[in-house]
N, C-alpha and C positions, 0 to 999 in steps of 0.2 A: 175615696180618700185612702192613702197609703197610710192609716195608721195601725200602731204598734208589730209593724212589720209583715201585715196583710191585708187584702184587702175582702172585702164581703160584696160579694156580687147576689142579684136577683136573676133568675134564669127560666122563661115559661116557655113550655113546647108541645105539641102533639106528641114527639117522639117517646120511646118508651125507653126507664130509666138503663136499660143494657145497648139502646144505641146511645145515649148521651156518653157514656161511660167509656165509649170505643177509643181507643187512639186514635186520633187526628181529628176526631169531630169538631174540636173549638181552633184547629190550624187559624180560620180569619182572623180571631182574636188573639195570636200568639204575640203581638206586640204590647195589649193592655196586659195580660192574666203572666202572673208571677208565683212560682212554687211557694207554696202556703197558702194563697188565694182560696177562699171557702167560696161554696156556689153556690146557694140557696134554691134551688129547684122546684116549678110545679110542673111534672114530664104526666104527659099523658090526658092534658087536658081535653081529648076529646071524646072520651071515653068515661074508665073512674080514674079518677086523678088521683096521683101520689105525690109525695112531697118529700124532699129529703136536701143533704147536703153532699154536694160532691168535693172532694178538697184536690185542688192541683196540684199533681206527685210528679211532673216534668213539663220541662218546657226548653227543649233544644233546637237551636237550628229551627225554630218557628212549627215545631213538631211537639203540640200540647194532647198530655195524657193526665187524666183526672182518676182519680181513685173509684170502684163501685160507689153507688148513692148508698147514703146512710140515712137510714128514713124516718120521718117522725111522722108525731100523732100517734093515733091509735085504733082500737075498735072501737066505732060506734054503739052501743048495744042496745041505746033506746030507740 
């Protein structure tokens, strides 16, 4: 849903968060994803998985670039 001027996307992948990150990775999707667009990411599920947010910093000419993941959670220590 397009509210309050963005939208919140889920996003699960093998790949690892510096190729999701790449320019043109999400090109298929340049028709849904709009700058502001946050990405909720778990990248590297086959492996240890991380988790973070990508936020959409362009989208021209069907040519989508996301910002580095900004990652959350933390360390486990128990």
């Amino acid at each position: 849903a397009y509210a309050n001027g963005f939208t919140l996307w889920h996003y699960t992948t093998p790949d690892a968060a510096a190729a999701v990150d790449t320019a043109g990775y999400f090109n298929s999707a340049s028709e849904m994803l709009r700058v502001g667009d946050m990405i909720l990411a778990n990248v590297e599920t086959e492996g240890t998985m991380k988790a973070g947010i990508f936020l959409v910093n362009a989208n021209a000419g069907g040519a989508v670039d996301v910002a580095d993941i900004t990652g959350v959670g933390g360390t486990d220590t128990d």
